[in-house]
N, C-alpha and C positions, 0 to 999 in steps of 0.2 A: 750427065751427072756433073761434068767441071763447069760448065753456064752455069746451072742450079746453084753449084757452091761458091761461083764467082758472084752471083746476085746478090747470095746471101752475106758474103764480106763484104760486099759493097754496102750494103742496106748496114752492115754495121757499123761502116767506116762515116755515114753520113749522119749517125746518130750527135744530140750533143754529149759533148763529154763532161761537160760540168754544169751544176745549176748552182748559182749560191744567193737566189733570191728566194726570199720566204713569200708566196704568196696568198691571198684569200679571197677567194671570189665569193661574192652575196648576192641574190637576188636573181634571176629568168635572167636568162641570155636577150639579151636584146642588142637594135641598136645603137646604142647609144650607152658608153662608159664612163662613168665617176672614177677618178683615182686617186691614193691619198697618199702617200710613200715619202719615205724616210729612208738614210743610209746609216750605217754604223760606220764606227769611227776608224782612223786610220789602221787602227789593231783589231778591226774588226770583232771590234766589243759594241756592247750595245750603248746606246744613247737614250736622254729623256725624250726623246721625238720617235725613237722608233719603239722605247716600255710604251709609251702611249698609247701608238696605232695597233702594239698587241694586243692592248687590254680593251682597246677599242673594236677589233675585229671580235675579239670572244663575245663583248658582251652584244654585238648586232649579229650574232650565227643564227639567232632563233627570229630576225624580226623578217618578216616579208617585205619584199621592198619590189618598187613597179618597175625599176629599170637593173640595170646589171652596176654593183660597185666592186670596187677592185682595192685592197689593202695591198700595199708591197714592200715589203722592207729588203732593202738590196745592201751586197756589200760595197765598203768605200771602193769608189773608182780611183780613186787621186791619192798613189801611194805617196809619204815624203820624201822625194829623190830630186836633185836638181833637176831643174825648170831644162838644163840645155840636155836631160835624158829625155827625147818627150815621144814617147810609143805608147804613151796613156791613150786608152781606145774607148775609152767608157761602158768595158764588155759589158757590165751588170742591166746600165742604163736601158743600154741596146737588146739586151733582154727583154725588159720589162715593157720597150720600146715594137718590138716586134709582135707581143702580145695582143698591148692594146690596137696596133694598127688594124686587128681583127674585124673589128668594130665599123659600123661608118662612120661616127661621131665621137669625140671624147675630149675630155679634159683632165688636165693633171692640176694638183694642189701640192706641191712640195715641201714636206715639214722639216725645218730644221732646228736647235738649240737655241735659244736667245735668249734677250732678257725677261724678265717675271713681269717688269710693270708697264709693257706696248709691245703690239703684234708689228715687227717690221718687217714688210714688204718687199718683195724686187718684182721688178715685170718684167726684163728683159734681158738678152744676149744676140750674139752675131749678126745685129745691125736689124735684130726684131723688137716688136713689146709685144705684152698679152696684150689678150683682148679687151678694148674698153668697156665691153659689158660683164666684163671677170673681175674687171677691179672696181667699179662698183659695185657689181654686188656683192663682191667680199669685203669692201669696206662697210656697204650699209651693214650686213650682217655683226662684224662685227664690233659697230658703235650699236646696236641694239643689245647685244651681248656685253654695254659698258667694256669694252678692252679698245683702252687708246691706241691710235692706227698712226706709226712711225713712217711715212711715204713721204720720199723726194720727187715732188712733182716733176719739176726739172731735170732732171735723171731721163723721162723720156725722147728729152732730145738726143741727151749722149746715150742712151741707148740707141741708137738709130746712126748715130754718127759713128757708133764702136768704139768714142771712148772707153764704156764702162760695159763689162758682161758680166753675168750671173752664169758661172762654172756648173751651178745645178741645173740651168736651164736649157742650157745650151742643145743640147741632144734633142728635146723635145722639141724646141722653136725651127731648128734645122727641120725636123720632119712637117711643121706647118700642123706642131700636135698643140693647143691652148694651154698655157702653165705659170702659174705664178708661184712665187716661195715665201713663204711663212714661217718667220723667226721667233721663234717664242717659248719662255721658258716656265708659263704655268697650263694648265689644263684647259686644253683649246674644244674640247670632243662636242658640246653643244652647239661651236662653232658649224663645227663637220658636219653633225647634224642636219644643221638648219640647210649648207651649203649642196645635202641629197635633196632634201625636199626641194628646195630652188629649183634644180634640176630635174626630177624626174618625169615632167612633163615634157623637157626636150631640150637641145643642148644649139644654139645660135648658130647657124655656119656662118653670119657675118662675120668679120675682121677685116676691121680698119688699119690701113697700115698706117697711115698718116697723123692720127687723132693728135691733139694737145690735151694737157691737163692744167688747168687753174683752182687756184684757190679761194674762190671769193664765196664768199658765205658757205662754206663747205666742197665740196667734189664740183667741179665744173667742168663737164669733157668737152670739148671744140673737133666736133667730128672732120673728117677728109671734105665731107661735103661742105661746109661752113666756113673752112678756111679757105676753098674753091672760089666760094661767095662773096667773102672779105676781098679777096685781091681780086676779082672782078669788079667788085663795087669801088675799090679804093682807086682802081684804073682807071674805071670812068671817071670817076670825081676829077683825078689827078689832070685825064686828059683836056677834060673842060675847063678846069682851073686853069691849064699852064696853055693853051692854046684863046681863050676869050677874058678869064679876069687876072693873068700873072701882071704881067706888067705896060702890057698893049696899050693900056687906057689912063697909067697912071703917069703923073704930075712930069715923069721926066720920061716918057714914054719913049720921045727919041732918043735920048742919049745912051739909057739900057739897052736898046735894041743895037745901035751903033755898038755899044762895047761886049753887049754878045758876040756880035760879030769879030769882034777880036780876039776874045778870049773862051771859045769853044771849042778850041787846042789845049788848054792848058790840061784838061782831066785827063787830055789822051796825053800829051807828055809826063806826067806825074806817074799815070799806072805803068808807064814802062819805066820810069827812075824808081816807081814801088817794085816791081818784077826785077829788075837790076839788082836793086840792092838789097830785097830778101836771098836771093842765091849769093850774094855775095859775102851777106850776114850771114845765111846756115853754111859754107865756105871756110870761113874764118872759124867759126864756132869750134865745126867739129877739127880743125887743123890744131887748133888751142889744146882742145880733149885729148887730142893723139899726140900731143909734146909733150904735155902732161902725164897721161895713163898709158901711153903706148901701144892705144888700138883705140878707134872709131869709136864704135859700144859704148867707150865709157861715159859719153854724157848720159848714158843711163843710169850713174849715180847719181845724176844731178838735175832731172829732166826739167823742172823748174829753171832753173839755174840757166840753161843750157837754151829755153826757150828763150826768157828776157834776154839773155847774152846774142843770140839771133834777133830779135827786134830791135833791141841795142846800137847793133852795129847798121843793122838797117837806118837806124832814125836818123844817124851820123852824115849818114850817105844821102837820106832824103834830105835834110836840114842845108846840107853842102850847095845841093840843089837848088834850096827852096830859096840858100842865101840870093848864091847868081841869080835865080828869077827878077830881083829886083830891078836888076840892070835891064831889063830887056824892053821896057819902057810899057809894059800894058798897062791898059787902065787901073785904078785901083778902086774900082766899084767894090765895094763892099754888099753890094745888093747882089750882083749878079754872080761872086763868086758862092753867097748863100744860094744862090737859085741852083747853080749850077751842083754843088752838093747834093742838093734833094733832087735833082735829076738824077745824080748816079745812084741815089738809096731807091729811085724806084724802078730801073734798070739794074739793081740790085733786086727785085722782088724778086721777078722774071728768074733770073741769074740762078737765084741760091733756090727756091722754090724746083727750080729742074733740077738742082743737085740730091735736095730732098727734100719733100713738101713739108716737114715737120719743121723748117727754116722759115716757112711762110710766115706764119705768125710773129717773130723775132724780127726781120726783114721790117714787115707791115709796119711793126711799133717805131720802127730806127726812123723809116720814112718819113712816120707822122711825128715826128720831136723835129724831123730835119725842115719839114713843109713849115712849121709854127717858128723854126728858127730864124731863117732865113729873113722873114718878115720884122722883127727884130734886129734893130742897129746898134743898141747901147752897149758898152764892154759888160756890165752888169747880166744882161740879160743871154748874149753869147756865153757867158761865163758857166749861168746857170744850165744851158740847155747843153752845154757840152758834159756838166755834171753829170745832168741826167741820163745822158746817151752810156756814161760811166756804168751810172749805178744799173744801166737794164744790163749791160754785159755783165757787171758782177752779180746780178740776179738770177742769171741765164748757165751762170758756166764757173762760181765761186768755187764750187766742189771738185773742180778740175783742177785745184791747185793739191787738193789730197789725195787726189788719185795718180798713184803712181806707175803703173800697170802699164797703160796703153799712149801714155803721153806722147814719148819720143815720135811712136811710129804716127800717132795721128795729129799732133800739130806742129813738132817739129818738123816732121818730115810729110807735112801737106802740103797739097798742090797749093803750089806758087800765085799761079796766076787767081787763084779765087782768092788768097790772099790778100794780092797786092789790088783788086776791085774792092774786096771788103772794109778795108782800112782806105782808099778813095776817098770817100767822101769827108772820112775825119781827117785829112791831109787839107781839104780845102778850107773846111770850117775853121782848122789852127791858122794856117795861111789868111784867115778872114778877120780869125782874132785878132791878129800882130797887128793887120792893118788899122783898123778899130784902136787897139791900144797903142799905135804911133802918134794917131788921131787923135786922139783923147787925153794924150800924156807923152808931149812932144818933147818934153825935159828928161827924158827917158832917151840915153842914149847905148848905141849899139846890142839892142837887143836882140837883136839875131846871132851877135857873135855870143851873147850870153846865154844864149838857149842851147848854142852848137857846144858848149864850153861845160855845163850844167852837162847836158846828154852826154858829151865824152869824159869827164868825171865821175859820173852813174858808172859808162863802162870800164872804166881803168877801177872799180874799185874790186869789182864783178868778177873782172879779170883775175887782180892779186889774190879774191877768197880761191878761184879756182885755181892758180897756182900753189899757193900755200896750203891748200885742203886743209881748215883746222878742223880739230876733232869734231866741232858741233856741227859740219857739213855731210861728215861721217853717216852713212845709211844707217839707218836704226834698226833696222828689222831684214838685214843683208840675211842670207841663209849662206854660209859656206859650210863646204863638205871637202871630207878627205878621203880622196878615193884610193883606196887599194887594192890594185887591181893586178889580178893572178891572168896570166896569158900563158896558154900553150908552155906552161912548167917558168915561163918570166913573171918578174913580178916587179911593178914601180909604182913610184906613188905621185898622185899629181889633184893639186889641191882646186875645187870648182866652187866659182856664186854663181848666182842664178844670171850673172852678167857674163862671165868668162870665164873658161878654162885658165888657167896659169900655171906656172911654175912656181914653186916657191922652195927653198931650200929647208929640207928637213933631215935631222940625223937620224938616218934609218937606225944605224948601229944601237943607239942610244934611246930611240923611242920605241921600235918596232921589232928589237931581239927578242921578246916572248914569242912571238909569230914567223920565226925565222923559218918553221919548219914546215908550215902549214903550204897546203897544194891544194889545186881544185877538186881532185876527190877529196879531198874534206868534207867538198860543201854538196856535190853533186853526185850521184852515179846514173850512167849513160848507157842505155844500152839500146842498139840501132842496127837494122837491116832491111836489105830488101832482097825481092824476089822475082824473075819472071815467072809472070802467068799469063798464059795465053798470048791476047796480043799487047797485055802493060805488063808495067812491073806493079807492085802491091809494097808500100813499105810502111815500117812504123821506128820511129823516134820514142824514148820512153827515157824521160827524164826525172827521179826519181831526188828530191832535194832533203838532204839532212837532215836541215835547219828550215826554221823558216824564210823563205824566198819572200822579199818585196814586189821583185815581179821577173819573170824569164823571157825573153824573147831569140824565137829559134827562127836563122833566115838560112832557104834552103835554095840552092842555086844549079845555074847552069852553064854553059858558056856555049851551048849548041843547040839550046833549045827550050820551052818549057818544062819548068822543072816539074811541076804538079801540075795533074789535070783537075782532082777532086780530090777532098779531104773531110776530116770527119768532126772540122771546128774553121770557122770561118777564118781568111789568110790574105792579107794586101800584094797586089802584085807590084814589081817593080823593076827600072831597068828593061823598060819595053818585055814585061815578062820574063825574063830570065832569074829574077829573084820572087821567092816566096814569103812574106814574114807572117810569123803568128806572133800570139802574145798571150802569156796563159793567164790567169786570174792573180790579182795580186794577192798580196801576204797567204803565198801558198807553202800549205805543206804537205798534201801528198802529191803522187807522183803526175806525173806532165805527159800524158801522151798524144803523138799526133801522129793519125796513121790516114794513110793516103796511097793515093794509085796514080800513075805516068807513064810515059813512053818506056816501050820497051827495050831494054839495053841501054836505059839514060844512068851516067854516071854522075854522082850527084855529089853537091860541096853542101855541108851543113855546119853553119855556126851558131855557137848556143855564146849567148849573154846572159848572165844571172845577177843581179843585186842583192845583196845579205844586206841586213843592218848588226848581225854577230856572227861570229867566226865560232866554230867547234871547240878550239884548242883554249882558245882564253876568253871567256864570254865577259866576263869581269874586267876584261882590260880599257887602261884608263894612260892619258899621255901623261906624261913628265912634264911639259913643258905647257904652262900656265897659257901662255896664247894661243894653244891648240883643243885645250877642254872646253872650251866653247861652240866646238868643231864639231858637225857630227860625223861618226864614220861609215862610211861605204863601202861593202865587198863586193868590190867586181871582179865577176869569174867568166875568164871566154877560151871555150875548148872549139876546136875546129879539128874537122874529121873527113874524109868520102867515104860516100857508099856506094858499091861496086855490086850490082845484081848479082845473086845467085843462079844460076841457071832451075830452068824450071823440072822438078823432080816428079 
């Protein structure tokens, strides 16, 4: 009889405890699933994407349809709590996630708010894109549908390089589920329509991880295969060119070859003076940051800033270099240091192509400006083709100045040595310029010293904005929050951005006397035990919240052992196992249980975290002080407790 009743708590305990996705499935169960889904908003209200997909499920209940579609409206995953609280799980997602895995095949369509007059796009997250047969055909679909199509073609590379992620995608693209997201703020549902029928004869397992997108007369994809073919082809041309027609046969055939001979050193001393003096440029940068802000981090208010300031210091360093080169008496062919250039842009193909083949195409282009330049002597024509080499980079990577998110960590703080090869070859081509332009305008004097002068100018001014912070350098869109935060009967307050915790001095007495009396039962009650049974203990956690909770997380420990064997809502381990954490739905407000079974006789530490956005006592409370209303405020609530088995009765 105690098996039978142990089975049956156990079958309880592994049930889920919460659903708060709205689902609707239409059509025969098949292989192969359509999904359409929207989140409501941070308060878990509804939005025009997710009235849509309701009224869009009602009116397809009665239509028969050949494959299986799946409506879902989920609640928001991304409560607003500082970026440095980050236990954000994406329960909802991973819901709706584990659903569709059912399936053998599927795609997701993700609707979000936008604007009324273009459907905008995103393909990708975590170093993924959709698939190129997803974005066409929802683009075709909707220019047939007349709704102009907002897509950053270019965006696929820094999707893929992790500049730039799609926070709604992410989950999906992780599981290697097809998703793109759709921003739009009038009535899409013909769209949707059209986007089952597409579908229900069967859903592509291709996916191309590599593809490019162009825009030349409309959608132009450059499959993995094709970019394959380009740098094969361009390699052989390359090989035959610079082995039978470079310069072997031409008018000064001997003297190029003699002063190859001399100067196919120079690339390999430049890339270590480039390696040098990028570490020594991001070095200084961030020491700058840290005299200034008083912690590393902070060139995250300025990741722009912070980049140029590291290339900056670089260029100073290279320039110093490139001065002394002159003394060392090499030839100053202007032919062969062009050659030598489009040598490293095509040992750059190679290079960057293994880093990630979505660089092929980019790589390819730099090469073929560098192959046509080189052949060219006039300061006019170097002038132009270095432009040019300008404008493909601001073509390729402009929107990287507005993206603030992922900067720091992905090109401030990128591998060096791909760096210092990348920028290679435009070290030689400048170095080719100067000589050309000594050449050509010999009344021109010390311009080396006026180039190094000009560059450490740029940075001393670069510098002073970053010393003096004026207001217009000021983050625009910083999030600070004031956390007040109630511990085991303590309570302090410590003010957080999404960049750093800090201290900041605030007159408790003076702002925060309505709230003098307020404790964490305010905002929580707790009730927790456990029990031997048999050969575990059986326990549950019940956390019961006020007010409404932004999100709770209960970490339940050990110091001898695994704390939980099984529980009855999914739980991260941690600490080589010895910790537990869960994480209950966010903007909760009923109660929070987590019951679960373990070793018997485990004495167990459980700490619960809770976020409020209001307090019981004073919900209407508002600061005194003008520089803090702009502030929002955080209740943090952390009770710690043990639980000490019951013996078994």
């Amino acid at each position: 009889m105690k098996r039978i009743l142990f089975f049956i708590l156990l079958f309880f305990f592994l049930q889920d405890a919460y659903s708060e996705n709205t689902v609707y499935e239409l059509g025969p169960k098949s292989e192969n699933i359509i999904v359409f889904t929207a989140s409501r908003n941070q308060n878990n209200e509804s939005t025009f994407s997710t009235d849509l997909l309701e009224n869009f499920a009602k009116e397809l209940k009665d239509v028969l349809f050949q494959t299986r579609v799946i409506i879902a409206i989920t609640d928001n995953d991304f409560p607003e709590l500082p970026e440095s609280i980050d236990i954000i799980e994406s329960q909802n997602t991973k819901k709706l996630i584990s659903k569709i895995n059912e399936s053998k095949s599927s795609l997701v369509f993700v609707l979000s708010d936008g604007p009324s007059d273009r459907a905008v796009l995103s393909a990708g997250a975590v170093k993924k894109t959709s698939p190129s047969w997803m974005l066409e055909d929802l683009q075709e679909i909707l220019q047939k549908q007349n709704i102009p199509v907002d897509f950053k073609y270019n965006n696929i590379i820094l999707y893929r390089l992790g500049i730039i992620g799609d926070n709604m995608l992410t989950e999906y693209l992780k599981e290697d589920i097809p998703a793109i997201r759709i921003s739009y703020g009038a009535d899409i549902r013909p769209v949707l329509l059209s986007l089952i029928n597409t579908y229900t004869q069967g859903i592509s397992s291709e996916w191309d991880k590599h593809y490019n997108v162009k825009k030349i007369w409309g959608l132009r994809i450059i499959s993995e295969r094709t970019l394959v073919l380009l740098v094969i082809g361009v390699t052989l041309f390359a090989l035959f060119y610079i082995f039978i027609f470079s310069f072997l046969f031409g008018r000064r055939r001997e003297k190029n070859i003699r002063d190859l001979l001399l100067l196919w050193r120079v690339p390999i001393f430049f890339f270590i003076i480039n390696l040098f003096a990028l570490y020594i440029g991001e070095y200084l940068t961030t020491l700058m940051f840290s005299f200034k802000f008083g912690f590393q981090d902070s060139i995250k208010f300025l990741p722009v800033t912070a980049i140029l300031l590291k290339l900056l210091f670089a260029a100073i360093i290279i320039s110093l270099f490139a001065y002394v080169n002159r003394y060392l008496k090499l030839p100053n062919n202007i032919f062969i240091y062009g050659y030598l250039a489009s040598i490293v842009c095509f040992f750059n193909i190679f290079i960057f192509s293994r880093v990630n083949l979505s660089l092929a195409i980019l790589v390819l282009e730099i090469y073929i400006l560098s192959f046509f330049s080189y052949h060219f002597q006039k300061l006019y024509a170097q002038i132009l083709f270095l432009i040019l080499n300008s404008l493909l980079l601001v073509y390729y990577f402009s929107d990287v100045l507005f993206i603030k998110d992922n900067l720091i960590d992905v090109l401030f703080y990128a591998n060096n040595i791909l760096a210092a090869m990348f920028i290679l070859p435009y070290m030689l081509m400048f170095i080719r310029l100067f000589m050309q332009l000594k050449k050509e305008r010999p009344m021109i004097k010390f311009m080396h010293l006026k180039i190094i002068g000009a560059i450490t100018l740029i940075t001393c001014v670069f510098v002073v904005l970053v010393l003096i912070y004026p207001p217009f350098l000021h983050l625009k869109n910083k999030k600070e929050f004031i956390l007040y935060n109630i511990e085991n009967e303590n309570k302090y307050i410590s003010l957080i951005s999404n960049i750093k915790n800090k201290p900041e001095r605030i007159d408790e007495d003076k702002e925060f006397y309505k709230l003098s009396g307020i404790r964490e039962d305010d905002f929580i009650k707790v009730q927790a035990g456990t029990q031997n049974y048999l050969e575990r203990v059986i326990g549950e956690v019940n956390i019961n919240p006020l007010i409404k909770a932004a999100v709770i997380q209960v970490i339940i420990s050990r110091t001898d052992g695994f704390p939980i064997y099984e529980a009855n809502m999914d739980f991260k381990k941690s600490n080589e196992g010895k910790k537990a954490e869960f994480i209950s739905p966010i903007n909760l407000t009923e109660p929070f249980s987590i019951k679960f079974s373990g070793e018997k006789n485990a004495v167990l530490h459980v700490k619960i975290l809770a976020w409020f956005y209001d307090n019981p006592l004073n919900p209407n409370f508002e600061f005194l002080n003008d520089n803090l209303k702009n502030k929002k405020m955080i209740f943090h609530v952390i009770k710690e407790f043990d639980l000490i088995p019951k013996t078994e009765s």
